[in-house]
C-alpha positions in Angstrom: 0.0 0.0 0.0 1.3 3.4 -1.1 1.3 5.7 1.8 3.6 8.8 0.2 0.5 10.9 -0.1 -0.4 11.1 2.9 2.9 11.6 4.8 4.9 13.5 2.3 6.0 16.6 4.1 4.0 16.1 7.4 6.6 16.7 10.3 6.5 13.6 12.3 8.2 13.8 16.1 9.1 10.2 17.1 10.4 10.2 20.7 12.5 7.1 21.4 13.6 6.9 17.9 16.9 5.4 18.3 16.1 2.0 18.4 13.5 -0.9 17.9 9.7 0.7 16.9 11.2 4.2 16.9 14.1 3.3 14.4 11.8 1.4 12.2 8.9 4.0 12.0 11.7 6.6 10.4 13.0 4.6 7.9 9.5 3.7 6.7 8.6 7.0 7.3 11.7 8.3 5.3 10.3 6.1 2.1 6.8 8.5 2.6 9.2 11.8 2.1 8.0 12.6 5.6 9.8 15.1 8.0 11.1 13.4 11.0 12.6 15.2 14.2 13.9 12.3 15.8 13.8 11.8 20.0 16.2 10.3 21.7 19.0 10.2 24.7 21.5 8.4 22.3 23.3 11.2 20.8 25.4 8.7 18.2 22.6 6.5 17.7 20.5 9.4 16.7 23.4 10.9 14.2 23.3 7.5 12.4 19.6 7.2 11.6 19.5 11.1 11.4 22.1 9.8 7.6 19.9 6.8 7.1 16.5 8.6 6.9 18.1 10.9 4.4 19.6 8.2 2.1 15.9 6.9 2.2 14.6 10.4 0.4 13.2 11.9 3.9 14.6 14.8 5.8 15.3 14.3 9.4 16.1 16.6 12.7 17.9 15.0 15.3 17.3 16.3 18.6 19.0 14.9 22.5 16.4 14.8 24.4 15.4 12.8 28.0 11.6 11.9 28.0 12.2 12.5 31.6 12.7 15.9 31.6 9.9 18.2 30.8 12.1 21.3 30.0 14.0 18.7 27.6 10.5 17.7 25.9 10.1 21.9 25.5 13.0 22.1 23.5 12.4 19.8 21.2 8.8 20.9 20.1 10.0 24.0 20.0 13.3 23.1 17.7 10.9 20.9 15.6 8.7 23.9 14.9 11.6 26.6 14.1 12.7 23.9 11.7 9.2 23.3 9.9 6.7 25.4 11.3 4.4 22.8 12.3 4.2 19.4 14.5 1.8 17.0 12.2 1.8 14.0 14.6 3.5 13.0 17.7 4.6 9.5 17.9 5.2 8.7 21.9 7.2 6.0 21.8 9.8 6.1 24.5 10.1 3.0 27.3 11.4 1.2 29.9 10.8 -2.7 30.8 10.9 -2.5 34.6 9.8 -5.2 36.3 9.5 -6.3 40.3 10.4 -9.8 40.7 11.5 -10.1 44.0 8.3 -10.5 45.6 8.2 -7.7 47.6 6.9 -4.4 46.3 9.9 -2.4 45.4 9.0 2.0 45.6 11.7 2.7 43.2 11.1 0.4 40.7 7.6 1.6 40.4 8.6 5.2 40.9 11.0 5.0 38.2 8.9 3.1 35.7 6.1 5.7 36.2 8.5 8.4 35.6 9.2 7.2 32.0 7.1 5.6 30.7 3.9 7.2 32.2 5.3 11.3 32.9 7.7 10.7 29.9 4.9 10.0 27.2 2.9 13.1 29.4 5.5 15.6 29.2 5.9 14.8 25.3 2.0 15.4 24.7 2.2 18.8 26.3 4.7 19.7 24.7 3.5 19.3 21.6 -0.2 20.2 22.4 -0.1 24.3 22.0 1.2 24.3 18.3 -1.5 21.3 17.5 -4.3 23.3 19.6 -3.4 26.7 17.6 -3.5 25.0 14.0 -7.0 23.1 14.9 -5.5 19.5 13.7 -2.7 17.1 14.5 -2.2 13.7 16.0 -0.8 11.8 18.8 0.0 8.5 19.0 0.5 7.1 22.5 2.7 3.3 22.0 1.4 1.4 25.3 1.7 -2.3 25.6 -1.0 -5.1 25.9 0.2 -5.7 29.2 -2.2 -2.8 30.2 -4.8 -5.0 29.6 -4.0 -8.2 31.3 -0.9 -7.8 33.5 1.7 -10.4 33.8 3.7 -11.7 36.9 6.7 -10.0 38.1 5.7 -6.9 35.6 4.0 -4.8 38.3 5.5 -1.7 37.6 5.8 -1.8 33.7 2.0 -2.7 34.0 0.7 -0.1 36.4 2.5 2.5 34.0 1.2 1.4 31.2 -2.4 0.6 32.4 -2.1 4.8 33.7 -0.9 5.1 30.0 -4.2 3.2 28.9 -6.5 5.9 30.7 -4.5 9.3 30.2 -5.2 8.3 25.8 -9.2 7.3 26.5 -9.2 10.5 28.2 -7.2 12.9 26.0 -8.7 11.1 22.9 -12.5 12.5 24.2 -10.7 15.7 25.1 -8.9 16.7 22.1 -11.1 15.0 19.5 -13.5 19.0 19.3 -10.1 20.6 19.1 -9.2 18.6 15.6 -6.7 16.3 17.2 -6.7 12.5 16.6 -5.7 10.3 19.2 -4.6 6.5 18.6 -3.4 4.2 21.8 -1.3 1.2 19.9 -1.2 -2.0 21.8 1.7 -4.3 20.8 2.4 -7.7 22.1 5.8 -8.5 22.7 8.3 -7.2 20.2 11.9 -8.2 19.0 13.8 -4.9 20.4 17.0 -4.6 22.4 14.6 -3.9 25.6 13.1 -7.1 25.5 16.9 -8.4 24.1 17.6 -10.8 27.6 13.4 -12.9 27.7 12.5 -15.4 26.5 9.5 -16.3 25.7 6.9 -18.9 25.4 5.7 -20.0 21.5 2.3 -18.7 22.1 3.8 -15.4 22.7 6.5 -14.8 20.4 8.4 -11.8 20.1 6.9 -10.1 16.5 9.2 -8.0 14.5 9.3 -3.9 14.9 8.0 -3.5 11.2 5.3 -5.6 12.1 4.4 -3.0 14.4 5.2 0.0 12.3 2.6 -1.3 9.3 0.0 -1.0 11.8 1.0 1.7 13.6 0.9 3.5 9.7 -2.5 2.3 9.2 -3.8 3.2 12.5 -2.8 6.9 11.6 -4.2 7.2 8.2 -7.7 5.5 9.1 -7.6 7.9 12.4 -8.4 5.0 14.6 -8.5 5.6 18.6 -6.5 2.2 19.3 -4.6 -0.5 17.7 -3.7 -4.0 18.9 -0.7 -6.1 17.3 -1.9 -8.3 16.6 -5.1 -7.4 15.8 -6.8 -11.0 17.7 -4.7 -9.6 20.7 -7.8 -6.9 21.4 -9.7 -10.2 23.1 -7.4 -10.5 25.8 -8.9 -7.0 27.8 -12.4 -8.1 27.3 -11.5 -11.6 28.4 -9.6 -10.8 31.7 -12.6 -8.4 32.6 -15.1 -11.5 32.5 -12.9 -14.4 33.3 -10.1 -13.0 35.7 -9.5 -16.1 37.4 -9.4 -18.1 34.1 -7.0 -15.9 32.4 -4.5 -15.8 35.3 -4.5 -19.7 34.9 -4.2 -19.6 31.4 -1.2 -17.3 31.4 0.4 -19.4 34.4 0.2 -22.5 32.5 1.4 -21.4 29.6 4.5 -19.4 31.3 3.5 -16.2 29.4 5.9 -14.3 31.7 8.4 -15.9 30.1 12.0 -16.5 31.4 15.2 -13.8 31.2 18.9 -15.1 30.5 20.1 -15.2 34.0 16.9 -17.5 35.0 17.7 -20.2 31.8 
C-alpha cells in the first residue's frame, strides 16, 4: 500500500527513535518523504539514523532529548517547529521494561517506571499540544503495551504504567477530538527490540518484529483509529480478563506467558 500521499512533508516527532519501533517507524517514514525530528537520549545512535532517513529520500532533525525531563520535551517541540513550522503528529514511543520480581513491592522500581514511561509520554504530549491546539489539527500516538490489559507476573511496575498510560489516551482522545486532534493508543504484544533483548519467551507469545508493528502503527494513523492492537486478535485478551479474571490468570500461568530472562535459563 502506497502511503507517500499522505505523509509526504508532514513533520512527524518520534520520541525514542533510536532504536527498535522508533528506528523502524523513520525509515518507513523516510520512504513516505516525511519530515522526521527524531527523539532520543542516544546522541550517536540518533546521528546515524539522522544519515539513514536521508539516504531513504526523507529529511530528518535530530534532537538529544530525555523523556524525563519536561524542559528537555520543550526544546524539542520548539526546535521541531523553528525547523518546519508545524508538528503533524506525535509518535510517543519512548520506554522502559521495569519489572518487580523479588516478591516484595519495590517503591523505586515503580517510581522510576512511572517516571518514563507514564510522565515521559505526558511531558511529550504537552509539549507538543499548544502548536496542535493553535493550528486546529494534529495527532498523537501514544505506544502502550498489551500488558495494560491483562498484567503479567513480576511486571508490576511496567504494568501499572502502562495501564495509567491506557486511561490518560481514553481521556485525551475525548478531550482533544472537538479541538481537531486524533488520538490513537497502539497496543503491541511483545516485540523483538533490544529492551526485550535478555526474555525469552513462550511459543504462544513470540516476540513479532518492529516493522510488524510500524505497518499497523501506519495504518492506524491514516484510518484515524482511537487504538490499535498487534496483533489485531490480541484486542480479546482486555475483554476476556474483565469477565474471566481467574481463568486468564490460569491460562497465562500455565502457559509461562511471563516468560523466562537469561540469568533465569
Amino acid at each position: 500500500m502506497n502511503h507517500k500521499a499522505f505523509f509526504r512533508h508532514k513533520v512527524v516527532v518520534i520520541i525514542g527513535a533510536s532504536g527498535g519501533i522508533g528506528r523502524a517507524l523513520a525509515l518507513a517514514l523516510a520512504r513516505c518523504e516525511a519530515r522526521v525530528v527524531l527523539a532520543s537520549r542516544d546522541e550517536e545512535k540518533l546521528g546515524a539514523l539522522r544519515a539513514d532517513v536521508r539516504r531513504q529520500g526523507g529529511e530528518a532533525l535530530a534532537v538529544k532529548m530525555d523523556i524525563g525531563s519536561f524542559s528537555d520535551t520543550q526544546h524539542m517541540a520548539e526546535v521541531a517547529i523553528a525547523q518546519w513550522g508545524k508538528i503533524d503528529i506525535l509518535i510517543a514511543n519512548a520506554g522502559q521494561y521495569v519489572q518487580n520480581i523479588t516478591g516484595e513491592i519495590d517503591l523505586r522500581a515503580y517510581e522510576h517506571s512511572l517516571a518514563v514511561n507514564f510522565m515521559g509520554t505526558l511531558h511529550a504530549v504537552k509539549s507538543v499540544l499548544p502548536e496542535m491546539v493553535r493550528r486546529g489539527r494534529g495527532h498523537i500516538v501514544i505506544v502502550n503495551s498489551l500488558d495494560a490489559k491483562k498484567g503479567i507476573v513480576g511486571d508490576g511496575p511496567y504494568v501499572a504504567a502502562k495501564a495509567a498510560l491506557d486511561g490518560l489516551g481514553d481521556v485525551l482522545r475525548q478531550e482533544l477530538k472537538p479541538l481537531g486532534i486524533h488520538l490513537t493508543s497502539i497496543y503491541p504484544g511483545r516485540v523483538d527490540t533490544p529492551m526485550l533483548r535478555d526474555l525469552k519467551v513462550p511459543w504462544i507469545s513470540p516476540k513479532m518484529s518492529p516493522d510488524k508493528v510500524v505497518r499497523a502503527m501506519i495504518r492506524g494513523i491514516k484510518k484515524k483509529k482511537a487504538a490499535v492492537a498487534v496483533p489485531a486478535t490480541f484486542f480479546l485478551l482486555g475483554p476476556l480478563n474483565d469477565m474471566f479474571p481467574r481463568l486468564m490468570d490460569r491460562v497465562y500461568r500455565v502457559l509461562k506467558i511471563e516468560g523466562t530472562t537469561e540469568s533465569e535459563s
